[in-house]
Every structure is written in C-alpha cells, then in structure tokens.
N, C-alpha and C positions, 0 to 999 in steps of 0.2 A: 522579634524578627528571626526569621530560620536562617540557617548556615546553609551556605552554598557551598557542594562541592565541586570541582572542575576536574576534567582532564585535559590534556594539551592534545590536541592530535596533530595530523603533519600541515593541513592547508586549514583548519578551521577551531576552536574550541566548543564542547559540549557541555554546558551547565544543567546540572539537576538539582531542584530544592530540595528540601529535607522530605520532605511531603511525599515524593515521585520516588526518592528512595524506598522510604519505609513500606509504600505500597508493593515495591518491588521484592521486600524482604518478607513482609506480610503473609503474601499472597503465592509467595515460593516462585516468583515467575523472572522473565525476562523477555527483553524485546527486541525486533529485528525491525527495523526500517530503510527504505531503500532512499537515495539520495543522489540522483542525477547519477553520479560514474562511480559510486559506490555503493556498498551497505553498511549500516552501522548496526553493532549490536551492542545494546546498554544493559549492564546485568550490574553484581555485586561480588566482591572478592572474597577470600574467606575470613575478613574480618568485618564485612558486611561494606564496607564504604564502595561506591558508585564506580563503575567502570567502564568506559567507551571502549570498542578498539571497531577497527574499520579494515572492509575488504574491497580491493578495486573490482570492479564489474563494468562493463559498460554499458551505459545509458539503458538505466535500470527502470522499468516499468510498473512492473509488480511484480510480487511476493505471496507465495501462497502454503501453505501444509499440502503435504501432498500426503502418499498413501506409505503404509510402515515408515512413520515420522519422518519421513523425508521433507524437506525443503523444495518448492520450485522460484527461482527467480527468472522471472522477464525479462534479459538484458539485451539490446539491441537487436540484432537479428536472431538471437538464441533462446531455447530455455534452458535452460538448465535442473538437472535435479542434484540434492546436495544428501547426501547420505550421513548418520553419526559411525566414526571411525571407532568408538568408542565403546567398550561394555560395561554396564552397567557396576558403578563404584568406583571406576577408572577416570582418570584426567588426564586432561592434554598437557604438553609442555609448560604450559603456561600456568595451567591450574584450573583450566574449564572445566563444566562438569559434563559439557557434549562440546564435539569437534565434527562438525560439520564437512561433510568433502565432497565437491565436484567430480562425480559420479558418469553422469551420460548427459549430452547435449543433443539438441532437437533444432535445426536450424530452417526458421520459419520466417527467412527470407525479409523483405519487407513491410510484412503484416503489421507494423506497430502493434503486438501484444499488450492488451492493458488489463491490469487486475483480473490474473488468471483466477480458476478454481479446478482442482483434482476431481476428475471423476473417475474413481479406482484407478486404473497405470494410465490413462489418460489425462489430457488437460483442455478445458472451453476456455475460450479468453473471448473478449471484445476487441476486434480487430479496428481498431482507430484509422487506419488506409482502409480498408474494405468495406465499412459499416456494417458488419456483419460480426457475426457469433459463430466462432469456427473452434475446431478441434486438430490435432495432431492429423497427418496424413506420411505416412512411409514413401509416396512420392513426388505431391506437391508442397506448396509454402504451408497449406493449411486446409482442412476440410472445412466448407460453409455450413452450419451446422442449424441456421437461423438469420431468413432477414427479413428489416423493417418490414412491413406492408406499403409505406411510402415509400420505399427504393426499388426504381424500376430495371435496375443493372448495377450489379454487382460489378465495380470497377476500381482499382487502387488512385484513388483520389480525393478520398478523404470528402465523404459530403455530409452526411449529417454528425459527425463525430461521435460515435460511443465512447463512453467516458469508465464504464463499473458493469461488472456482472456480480450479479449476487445469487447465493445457492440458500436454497428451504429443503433441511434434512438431507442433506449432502446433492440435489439436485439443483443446477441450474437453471434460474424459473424468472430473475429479470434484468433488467438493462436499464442504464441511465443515458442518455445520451443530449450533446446539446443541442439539438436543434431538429427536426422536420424535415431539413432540406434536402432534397434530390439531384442537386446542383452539386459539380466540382467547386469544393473550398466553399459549398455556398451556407455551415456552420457559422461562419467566422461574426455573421452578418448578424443573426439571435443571441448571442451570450446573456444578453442582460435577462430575459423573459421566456427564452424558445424554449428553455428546456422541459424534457419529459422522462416520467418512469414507466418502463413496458413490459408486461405481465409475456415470457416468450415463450408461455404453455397454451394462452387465449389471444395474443395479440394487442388484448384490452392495454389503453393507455389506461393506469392509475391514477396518474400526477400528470399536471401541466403548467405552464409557467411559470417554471422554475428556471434558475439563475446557474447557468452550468454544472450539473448535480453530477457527483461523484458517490464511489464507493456502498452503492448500497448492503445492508445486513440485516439481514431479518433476527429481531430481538423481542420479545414478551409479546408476538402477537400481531408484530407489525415492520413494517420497512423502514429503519431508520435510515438516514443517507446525508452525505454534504453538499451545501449549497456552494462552490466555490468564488462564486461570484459577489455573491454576499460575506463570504466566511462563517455561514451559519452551520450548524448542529442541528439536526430535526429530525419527525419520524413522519410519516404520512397516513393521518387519519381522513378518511372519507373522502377523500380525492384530494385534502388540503395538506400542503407544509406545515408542520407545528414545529417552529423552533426553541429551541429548548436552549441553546447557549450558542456562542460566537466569538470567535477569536480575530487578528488584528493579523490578515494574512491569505493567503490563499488555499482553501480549505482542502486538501486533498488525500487519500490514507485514510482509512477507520479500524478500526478494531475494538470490537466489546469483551471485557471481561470483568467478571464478579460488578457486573451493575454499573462498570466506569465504561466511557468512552476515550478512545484515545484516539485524540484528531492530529492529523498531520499537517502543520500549517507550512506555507510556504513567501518568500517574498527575497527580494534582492535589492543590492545597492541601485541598478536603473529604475525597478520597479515598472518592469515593463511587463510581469504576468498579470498586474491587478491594476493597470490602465485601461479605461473607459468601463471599468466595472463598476457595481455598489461598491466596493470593501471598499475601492480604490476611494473613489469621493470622499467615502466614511471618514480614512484614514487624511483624504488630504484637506478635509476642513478642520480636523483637529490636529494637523501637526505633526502625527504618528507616523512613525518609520512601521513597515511588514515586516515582522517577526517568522521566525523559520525556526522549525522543532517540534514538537507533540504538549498538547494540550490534555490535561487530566479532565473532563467533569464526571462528574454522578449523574446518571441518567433521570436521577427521579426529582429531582431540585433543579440541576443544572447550573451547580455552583461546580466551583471550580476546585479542583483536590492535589494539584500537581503538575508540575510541567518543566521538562526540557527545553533548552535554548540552544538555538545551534549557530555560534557569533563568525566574525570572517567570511572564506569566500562560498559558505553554506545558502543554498539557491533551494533547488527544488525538490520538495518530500513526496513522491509516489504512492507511497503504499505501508502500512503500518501492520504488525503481525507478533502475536504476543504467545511466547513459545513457555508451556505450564512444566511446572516440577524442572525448573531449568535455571540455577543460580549465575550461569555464570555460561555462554554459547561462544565458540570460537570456529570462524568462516575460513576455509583457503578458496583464494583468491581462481579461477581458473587457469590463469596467468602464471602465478608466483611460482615460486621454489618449490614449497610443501604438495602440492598438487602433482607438481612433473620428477619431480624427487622421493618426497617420500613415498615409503613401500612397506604396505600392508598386504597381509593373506592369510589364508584361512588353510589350518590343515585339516585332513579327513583321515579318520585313524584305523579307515577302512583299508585304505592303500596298500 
C-alpha cells in the first residue's frame, strides 16, 4: 500500500499517492488546476516530497499556455495573462523554480470564458453566454469569431452551451458543446444524450449523443474529450465515443502528457452537479460519494496510474494544464500583496 502524502491548505486538504508523485518527479513536470475561486498548483519541493499551494482567482474557468510561457486564466469577467518574474536558475521566495505574475488583464465582460486557447498574443475561448467562439476585442466584451449553424442569434443567454475548444497545431478547429438548442436555457433540457463535437473549420458535426462533453484534445491522431455526464475518458473514432476509463465525479479539465491523461474530476457535499446525470445514478446505486481532484490513466490501457484528492470544502475542477521542465510553480494572486507590492524591472544599460 503506497504512502500518502498531504498538505494542509486553508479551506480544503490535497492528497497525492505515491504514484502522482513520482510521475511528477519522473517526468520533471508540474501542474496548474483551476478550482472554482481559486488555482492550485501541485509540483515537488527540493527534496522531492509533494507540494500544494493555492492562489485566489475568482471564478476561474479556464487555464491555458499562452505565448512566451505565459500563463492565461479565465477568471470571472477577466483574463488574465501571468508572466515568469523569474530568470532562468533563479527562485522565488519560497523556493519555486518559476513565479508566475499577473501581468495584463482583458475584461470580457459577461462572456462566460471557457477553456481558452492562445493564438499568438491573442485568445479563442467558448463563450458559454453567447454560444459562440470569440476572441479578444480592444472595444467590446468579445469578438464572435464562430457560430453554430444551429444558432440563429447571437444573444447572451446561454442556449446551447459550449463547454471546450480544442486546438490542432496551435489552431482552433473544435468545440464541444451540450446541446443543439436555439432556445434561451434551452441546454439544460439535453445533458444526458444532446451533446455534440463540431469540426469549426467545416461545421461538420463529428460526434453526437454525447453526455455533456468537455475539453476536447487532439492526441495520436484523434479527438480525445470528457463525457461529464457519465465521468467517462474517450477519444472519438469514426463518429463514435470510445471510452477508455472513468472516474466517480464530474468529468471536467484534461490535459495529455507523455501518454497519461489527467482528468479533472469534480463533485460536492449536495451533489448537485452530477444530479439527473449517468455518473450521478452510477454513483447513487452504489453508494459512492463524487470525488474531486485529478485522475492519472494511461491512454493506451486505461488503467489507472495516479491521482489527487481534493477533501473539504473542494467543489469544482475547470480545467487541468500541465507546465514541462517546471519542479516546483508559484501563482500571485491578482489581488494579493506580491502583485500590488512587489517591484520588479528591468534595466537597459543603454541609458
């Protein structure tokens, strides 16, 4: 039986098995997940043992790479991009091997941003109020940049909800979304079967009757993405879902690397995100409480290799984003001290 080790944070604990470590040690990486009103980044100290620490954000959407390693998060009506304050050898106060900083914000109104993607100093997201695929604009909320074929009016009322935009070789090429509908709120009514994956170079629907699908990522050839609804893992061969593993939660967040997938599961003490779903039934004929945290598998078996546990009052995981050659990331907060205090700059010895 592996050793767990824990950190304490201030409103939730994070547990990672031995397994989730070592890959992290492995593999030289670490990782950034967003989480309702915060982010959490889980790396390795310098004597290797497991590390949480958490930056306040609010209501954080998604998380993306952006362009010269930049950071972008999604958070309420903002983006944000996050800069390394840090050069190369250097550590933060703390002993990080990059220190992240709240840089320049981009205030995109009401849009519901979900799971941006960078295109060069730009950003596409899935606009969750608009149903549409928009990009930065210097004077409204957001430029439309892409909509369904089924939406007859661009409106902030949320009707067929897009859920994930996914990029093939740094281009924006599809969307997940739950439902068809052309109706205000009229998503809510499809969760279990409406969902679709939409090719938004051809319009061609790929996928259908999927179970509110999230995050898609295009990997070995193919669209992998999460079923939320089910909690499942899968990639989409020939129009069909092929799930490949499933965890005990609300499937949301992906990120591929060296072959593993890292699923974002989510679930709460009312258990009111995975009511009248599958997962939800799944879970309530056996008994099983929704677990929240990131699940390891191997994409080629679909066993299981690892996994984070996020206990307390830890709710909802967004978006998963796995930052390479990175032992150890530390976030300021937009908010906090470090951001509006400290003072960085650069000299020119031109002057």
């Amino acid at each position: 039986m592996s050793v767990i080790k824990t950190v304490q944070l201030l409103d939730f604990e994070a547990t990672a098995t031995d397994s989730f470590v070592d890959w992290l040690e492995r593999t030289n990486q670490s990782i950034v997940l967003s989480h309702t009103n915060k982010l959490l980044m889980c790396g390795r100290d310098v004597r290797g043992d497991f590390v949480a620490d958490q930056a306040p954000f609010d209501r954080v959407t998604g998380v993306c790479h952006g362009s010269r390693s930049s950071l972008l998060v999604a958070a309420g009506h903002e983006l944000w991009r996050l800069t390394d304050a840090l050069s190369p050898g250097d550590a933060s106060p703390t002993g990080a091997d990059r220190w992240l900083m709240c840089r320049t914000a981009r205030f995109v109104g009401g849009v519901r941003p979900a799971d941006p993607v960078a295109v060069d100093d730009d950003c596409w997201f899935a606009s969750v109020k608009l149903s549409a695929v928009c990009s930065l604009d210097d004077t409204y909320s957001a430029r439309v940049q892409w909509v369904p074929e089924f939406i007859t009016d661009v409106q902030p009322d949320m009707r067929c909800r897009l859920t994930g935009l996914g990029s093939r070789d740094g281009i924006p090429t599809v969307v997940t979304s739950v439902s068809k509908s052309d109706t205000a709120g009229g998503w809510a009514e499809h969760t279990v079967n409406g969902g679709v994956l939409i090719d938004i170079t051809t319009n061609e629907v790929l996928a259908s009757g999927l179970s509110m699908p999230h995050s898609p990522r295009w990997h070995n050839g193919a669209w992998w993405l999460l079923q939320a609804g089910t909690g499942e893992l899968g990639y989409i061969d020939d129009s069909r879902f092929i799930a490949v593993a499933r965890i005990d939660g609300f499937a949301r967040g992906l990120a591929i690397s060296d072959g593993v997938g890292l699923v974002g599961g989510s679930g709460s003490r009312w258990d009111e995100l995975i009511a009248g779903l599958p997962v939800g039934d799944r879970l309530a004929a056996t008994g099983k409480r929704p677990t929240s945290g990131i699940s390891m598998f191997d994409l080629t078996s679909g066993r299981g290799v690892g996994e984070l546990t996020l206990e307390g009052t830890a709710r909802e995981v967004a978006d998963v984003v796995v930052l390479a050659k990175t032992r150890r990331v530390e976030l300021s907060s937009p908010r906090g001290a470090v951001a509006q205090d400290w003072t960085t700059f650069r000299t020119d010895h031109e002057l």
